[in-house]
C-alpha angles and dihedrals in degrees: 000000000000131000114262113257143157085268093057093054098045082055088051095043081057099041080060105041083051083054092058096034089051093030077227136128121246096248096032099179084206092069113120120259089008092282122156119238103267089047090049096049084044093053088039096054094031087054089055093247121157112279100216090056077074090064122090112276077248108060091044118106098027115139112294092252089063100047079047090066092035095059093041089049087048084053093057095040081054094054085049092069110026112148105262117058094223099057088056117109119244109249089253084067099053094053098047084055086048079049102057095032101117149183117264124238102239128215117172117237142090126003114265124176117243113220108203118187100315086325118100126194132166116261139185094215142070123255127244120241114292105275107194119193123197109189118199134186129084088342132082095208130129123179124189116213089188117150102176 
């Protein structure tokens, strides 16, 4: 048991956000390896799957503006419970990145690979120019929209 904080809550505000975003519970027994959400979505990223292979089955094949949003929201629910408690953003912070989370302009074409925020998925559409958003205040996040 720890003591409650801002931190914790921000843990718990992303534990909620991956359950939306998976369509899982926390503790899936169906995880593979016996892993809990957070280490699954870890291994997954850290093992250069698809991103979007981490969303519900029924979130998957949605226009490539939504799974846009979708990814970039799944980037900031990552930052929300990353392991150590400092290097979590303040909740201020994670509104102002839902804020400027935004639809993509779409023009059909090649395939080109979308890099959100660390997270990359195959897409169907161009995207749009890098948007980089620097957030200050009392926390020390950053967090890089870029999509280029």
């Amino acid at each position: 048991m720890q003591p409650i904080t801002e931190k914790s809550d921000v843990y718990g505000y992303g534990m909620v956000l991956l359950e939306v975003l998976t369509g899982r519970h926390p503790l899936d027994p169906s995880l593979p390896g016996g892993a809990n959400m957070v280490q699954w979505v870890r291994n997954h990223l850290s093992s250069k799957g698809d991103p979007s292979e981490i969303l519900d089955t029924k979130l998957r094949g949605r226009a490539d503006t939504t799974m846009h949003e979708m990814l970039q929201t799944l980037a900031v629910s990552f930052l929300c419970v990353s392991t150590r408690a400092a290097d979590r953003p303040a909740m201020k912070d994670i509104v102002a990145m839902l804020k400027e989370i935004r639809p993509v302009e779409t023009s059909r074409g090649d395939t080109d690979v979308l890099k959100l925020g660390g997270l990359t998925s195959q897409s169907h559409s161009s995207p749009p120019p890098p948007k980089n958003v620097l957030l200050h205040g009392s926390s020390t996040c950053s967090y890089n929209f870029s999509d280029g």
